[in-house]
N, C-alpha and C positions, 0 to 999 in steps of 0.2 A: 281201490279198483282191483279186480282181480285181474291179472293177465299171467299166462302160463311162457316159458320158455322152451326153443325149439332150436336144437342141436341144430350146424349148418348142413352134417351128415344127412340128417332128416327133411330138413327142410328140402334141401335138392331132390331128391323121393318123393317127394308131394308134391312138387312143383309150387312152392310158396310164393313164386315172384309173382303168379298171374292174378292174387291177391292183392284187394288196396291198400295201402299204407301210408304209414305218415311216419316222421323221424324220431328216435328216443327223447328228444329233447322237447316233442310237443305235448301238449297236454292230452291226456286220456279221459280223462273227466270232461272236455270242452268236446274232444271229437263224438263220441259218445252222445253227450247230448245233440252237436247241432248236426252230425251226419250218421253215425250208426247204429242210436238207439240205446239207451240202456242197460240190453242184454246182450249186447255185441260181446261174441267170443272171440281175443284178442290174444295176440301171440307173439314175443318179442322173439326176435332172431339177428342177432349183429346190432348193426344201429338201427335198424328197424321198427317196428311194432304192425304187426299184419292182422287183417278182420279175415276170420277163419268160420264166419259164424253159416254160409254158403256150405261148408263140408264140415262138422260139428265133429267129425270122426279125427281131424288132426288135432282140434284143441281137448279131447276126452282122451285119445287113445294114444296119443305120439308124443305130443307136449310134454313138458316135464314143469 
């Protein structure tokens, strides 16, 4: 599953909270299929895992 990582520095700058998320410990491959679609741009930040795929510019240009 591809998912990129985002500094908490950056994340606050982007305002990553008003994204939906689900916790590090759940599956990516299940969310994915049954709510975000298989092309969902996803972003871990903390315990996190945020769908970024709404603003395409944080998971290409910010992410790491």
């Amino acid at each position: 599953m591809r998912m990129k990582t985002l500094y908490t520095k950056d994340a606050e700058r982007a305002g990553i909270s008003r994204f939906p998320n689900f916790h590090r410990t759940g599956s990516i491959a299940g969310m994915k299929e049954l709510y975000y679609g298989k092309n969902a741009l996803l972003v871990r930040c903390g315990n996190y895992i945020y769908n970024v795929s709404s603003e395409p510019e944080i998971y290409y240009n910010i992410a790491h």
